[in-house]
N, C-alpha and C positions, 0 to 999 in steps of 0.2 A: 498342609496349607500351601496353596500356592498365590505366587502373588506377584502382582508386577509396579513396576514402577516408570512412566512415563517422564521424562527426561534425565539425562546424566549429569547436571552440575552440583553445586555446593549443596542445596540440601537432599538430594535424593543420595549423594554421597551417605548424607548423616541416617538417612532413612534405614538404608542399606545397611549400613552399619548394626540398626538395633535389630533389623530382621532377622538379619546369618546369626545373632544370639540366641535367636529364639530354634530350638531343635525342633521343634511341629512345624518349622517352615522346608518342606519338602524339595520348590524350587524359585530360582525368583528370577526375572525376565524383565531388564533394563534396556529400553527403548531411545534412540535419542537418532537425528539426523544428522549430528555428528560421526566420522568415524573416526578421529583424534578424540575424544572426547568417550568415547565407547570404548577406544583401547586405551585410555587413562583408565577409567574405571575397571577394567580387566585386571589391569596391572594391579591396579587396588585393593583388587577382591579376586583374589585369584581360587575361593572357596569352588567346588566342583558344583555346588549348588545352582549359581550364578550362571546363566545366557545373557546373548547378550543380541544385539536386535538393531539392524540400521531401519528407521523408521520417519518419514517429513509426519510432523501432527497433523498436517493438514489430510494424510491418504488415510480417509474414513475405515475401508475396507480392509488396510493390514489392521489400524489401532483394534477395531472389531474382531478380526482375526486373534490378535495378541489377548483381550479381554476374555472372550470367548472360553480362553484356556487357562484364566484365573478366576482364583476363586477370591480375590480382593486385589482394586488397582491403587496406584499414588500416584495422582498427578503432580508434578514436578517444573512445567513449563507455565509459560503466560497465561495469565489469565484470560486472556479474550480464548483461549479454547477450551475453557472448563463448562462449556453450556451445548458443544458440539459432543466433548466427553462424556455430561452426563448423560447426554440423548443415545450414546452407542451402551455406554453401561447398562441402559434400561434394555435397550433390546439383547445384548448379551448376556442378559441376567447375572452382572457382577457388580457386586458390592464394589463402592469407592469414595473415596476422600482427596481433595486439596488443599497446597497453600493459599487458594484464593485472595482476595486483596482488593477487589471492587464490587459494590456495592449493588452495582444495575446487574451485574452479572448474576451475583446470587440471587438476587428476586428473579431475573429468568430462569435459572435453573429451579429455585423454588415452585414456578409455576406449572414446572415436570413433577409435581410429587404424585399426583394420583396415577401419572403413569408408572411410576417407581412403583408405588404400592401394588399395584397390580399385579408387577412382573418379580416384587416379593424382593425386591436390592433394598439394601440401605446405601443412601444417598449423603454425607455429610460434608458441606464446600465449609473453605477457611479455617482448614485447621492446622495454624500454625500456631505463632508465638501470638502476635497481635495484629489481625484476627486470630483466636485459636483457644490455648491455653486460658486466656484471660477471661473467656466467655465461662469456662468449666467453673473456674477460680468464683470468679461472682456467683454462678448458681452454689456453688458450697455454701458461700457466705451467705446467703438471700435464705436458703433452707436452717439456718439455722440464728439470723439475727431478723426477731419479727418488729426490734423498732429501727431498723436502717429501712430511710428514704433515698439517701445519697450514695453514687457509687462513684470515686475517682479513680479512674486508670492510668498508671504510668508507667510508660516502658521506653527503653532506649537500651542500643545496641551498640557499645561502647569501643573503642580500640583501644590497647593498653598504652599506645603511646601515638596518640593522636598529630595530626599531620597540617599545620598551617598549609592558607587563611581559614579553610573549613574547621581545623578543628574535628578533622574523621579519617575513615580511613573506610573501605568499600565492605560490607559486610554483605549484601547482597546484588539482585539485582538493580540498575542502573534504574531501568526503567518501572521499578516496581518503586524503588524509593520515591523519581519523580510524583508519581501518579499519586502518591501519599501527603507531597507537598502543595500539589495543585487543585484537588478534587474538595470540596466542601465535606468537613467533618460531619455527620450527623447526630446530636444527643439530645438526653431529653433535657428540658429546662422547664421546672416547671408544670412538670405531666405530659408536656408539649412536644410531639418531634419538630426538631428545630435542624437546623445547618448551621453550623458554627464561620467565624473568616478562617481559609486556609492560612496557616504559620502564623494566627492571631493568637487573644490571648496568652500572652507570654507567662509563667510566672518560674521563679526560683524555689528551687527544694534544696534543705540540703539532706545528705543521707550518710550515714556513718562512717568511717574511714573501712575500707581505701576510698569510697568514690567522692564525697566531699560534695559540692555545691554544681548543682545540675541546672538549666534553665529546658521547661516543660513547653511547649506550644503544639496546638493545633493541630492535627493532620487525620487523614485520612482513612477509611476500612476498620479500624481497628476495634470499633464498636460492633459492627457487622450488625448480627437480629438481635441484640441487647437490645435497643430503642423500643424497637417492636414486641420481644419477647415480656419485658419487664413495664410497659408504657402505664397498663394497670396496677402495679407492682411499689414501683419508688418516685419522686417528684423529678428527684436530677441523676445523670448518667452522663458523664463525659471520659473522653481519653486521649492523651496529649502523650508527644513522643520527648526521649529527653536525649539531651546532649550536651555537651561539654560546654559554657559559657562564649557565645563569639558566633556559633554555628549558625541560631537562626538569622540573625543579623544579613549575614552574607548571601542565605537563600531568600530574602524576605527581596534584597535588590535584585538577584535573578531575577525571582518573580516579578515586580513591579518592571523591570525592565523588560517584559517581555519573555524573557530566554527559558520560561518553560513552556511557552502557547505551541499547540498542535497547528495554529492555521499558518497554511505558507505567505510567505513576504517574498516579493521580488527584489532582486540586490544583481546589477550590472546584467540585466538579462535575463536572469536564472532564479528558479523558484526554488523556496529553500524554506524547511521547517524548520524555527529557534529550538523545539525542545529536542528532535534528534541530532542536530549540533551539539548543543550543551549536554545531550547524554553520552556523545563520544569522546567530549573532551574533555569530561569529567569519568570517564572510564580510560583513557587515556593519559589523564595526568593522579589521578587519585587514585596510592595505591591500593591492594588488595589487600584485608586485612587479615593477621594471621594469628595475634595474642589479644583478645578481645574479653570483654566482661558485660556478662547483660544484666540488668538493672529490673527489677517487677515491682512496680508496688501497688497491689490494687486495695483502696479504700474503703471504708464503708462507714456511712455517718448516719446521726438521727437523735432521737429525743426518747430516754424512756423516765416513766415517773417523773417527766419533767425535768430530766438533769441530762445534757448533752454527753451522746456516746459516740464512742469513734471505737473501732477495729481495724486493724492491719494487715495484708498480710504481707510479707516482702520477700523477695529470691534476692540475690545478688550472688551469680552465679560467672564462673572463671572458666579460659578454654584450659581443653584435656592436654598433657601435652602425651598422655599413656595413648589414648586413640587417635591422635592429631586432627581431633575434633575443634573445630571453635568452638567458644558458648554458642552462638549466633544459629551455628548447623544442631550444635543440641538441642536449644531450645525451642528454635521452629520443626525440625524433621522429627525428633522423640515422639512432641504430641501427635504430631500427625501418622508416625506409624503405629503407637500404642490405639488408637482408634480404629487404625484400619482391622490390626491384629483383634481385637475387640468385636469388630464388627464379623470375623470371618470364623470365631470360634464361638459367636452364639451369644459374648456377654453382650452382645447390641442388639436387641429383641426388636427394637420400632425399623418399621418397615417406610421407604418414601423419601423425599430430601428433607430433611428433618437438620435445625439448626441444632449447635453439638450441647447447647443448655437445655436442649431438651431430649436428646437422646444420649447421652453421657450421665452414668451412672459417676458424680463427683469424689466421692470417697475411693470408690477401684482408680478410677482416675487419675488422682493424685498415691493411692500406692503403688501405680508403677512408676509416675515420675520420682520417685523416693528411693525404689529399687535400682533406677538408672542415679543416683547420686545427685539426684538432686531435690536441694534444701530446701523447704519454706517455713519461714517465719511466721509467727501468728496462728499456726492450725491447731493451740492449745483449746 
């Protein structure tokens, strides 16, 4: 199995990591336009398996090149180039997966599936944590609870020892998190696709010790083709991110003031975007986190024999300190290399960009996230 991985930061780290476990992975070819960032990860993985690839996303004809010579990719960079990726994937005839994270993006890529299918790839965007895992998680629960209409998603990426005024500490990227805070949720309400307020809806959970009293709100991608996939399916479908008491508060006045907007403002002359200000200096004063706990609870509710049911399932899962993994790089890079691997030895039969609740077999699914050590509650 050969495989590659298109960038070198925090989760293609975690990617990397489950791959060199796997002995059927023959070679694997790490791309990044860094070359500080290429020689961190050398250093990291110094496994003979491992190349390693100076590569800008934008030059069509290396990533082609680099695809070309696997037999499954992982895209690991922004999202705005996972609709130029899939288009090279299809003509290179390789299988691939991202951690995707907007929503127009995958319906364009979506709109490549008949050329997918043609050229015989499986095509699977958003497969992280949330987007990602959470999608798999619901199709389990939906195959097996025929009186759940409701489905509540919760997830938050937590720091052990959080960091005033926010209340965080940087789990991922800068600009991925924005784009989470700013873009309109989509769920169903009602049968209905609707768009939610970004950082609206606020509400408190609390959840068992250690994590204690959470406040849930609004955001972004994390539903991904659940709307679409289940719209005939359940009445309501939402998913809210969680965070330590304090957090939304403080992004709710960013936002209202302004400092997440993409359009430029003039100040003394000079044009200047609020959100790439506010993302350098919130990458510049907020640190990077390194002991972190991620939080899943996805819901499921309804009515049978007239008497109201509810199911659970929950993760509450801790960084490694054995692989100097966070939770954060496990639980987004895991799912998304167990799919790719999935897709490249055959257990991923449907062919085309195909959303992961409908080409993820849920039970393999969740036996590998079990095999990597991690817990879920509820799958009695």
């Amino acid at each position: 199995m050969r495989l590659l991985i298109l960038g070198a930061g925090l989760m293609a780290r975690g990617a990397a990591y489950d791959f060199l476990r796997n002995p059927k992975v023959s070679s694997l070819v790490v791309a990044d336009q860094s070359q500080a960032a290429l020689d961190s990860f050398r250093q990291r993985f110094p496994d003979p398996r491992v190349q390693i690839a100076k590569c800008d996303a934008r030059d069509g004809g290396m990533i082609e090149s680099l695809m070309k010579d696997a037999d499954g990719a992982l895209c690991a960079v922004h999202y705005g180039f996972n609709v130029a990726f899939t288009q090279t994937a299809i003509a290179s005839g390789t299988n691939m997966v991202d951690l995707g994270g907007n929503n127009d993006v995958v319906a364009a890529q979506r709109a490549l599936s008949d050329q997918a299918q043609k050229a015989g790839v499986s095509i699977i965007p958003d497969c992280g944590l949330a987007p990602g895992m959470v999608s798999i998680l619901t199709a389990w629960g939906l195959q097996r609870f025929a009186w759940a209409d409701t489905v509540r998603i919760r997830v938050g990426g937590l720091p052990l020892n959080p960091v005033a005024p926010f209340q965080y500490e940087r789990l991922f990227s800068v600009e991925g998190l924005i784009n989470e805070y700013v873009e309109p949720p989509v769920l169903l309400r009602n049968g209905d696709i609707v768009t939610g307020p970004p950082l609206g809806d606020v509400e408190s959970i609390e959840f068992k010790s250690p994590v204690g009293m959470l406040e849930a709100f609004n955001t972004s991608g994390g539903t991904s083709t659940l709307p679409e996939t289940y719209r005939s399916r359940l009445r309501n479908l939402d998913y809210k991110t969680l965070r330590y008491p304090g957090h939304v508060g403080a992004m709710q006045w960013l936002f209202h003031l302004g400092l997440f907007s993409s359009e430029a403002i003039e100040m003394n002359g000079q044009k200047l975007v609020p959100r790439h200000l506010t993302a350098n200096r919130i990458a510049a004063t907020v640190p990077l986190c390194e002991r972190d706990r991620t939080v899943v609870r996805v819901e499921f509710a309804g009515t049978e024999s007239g008497k109201a049911r509810v199911h659970r399932l929950e993760i509450i899962d801790e960084y490694d300190a054995a692989s100097g993994l966070t939770s954060m790089m496990r639980m987004t890079a895991f799912p998304a290399a167990i799919i790719a691997q999935m897709q490249c030895d055959g257990r991923i039969q449907k062919k085309g960009v195909i959303p992961q609740e409908l080409a993820v077999e849920p039970g393999e699914f969740i036996r590998e996230l079990q095999a990597r050590g991690v817990r879920i509650d509820g799958l009695q």
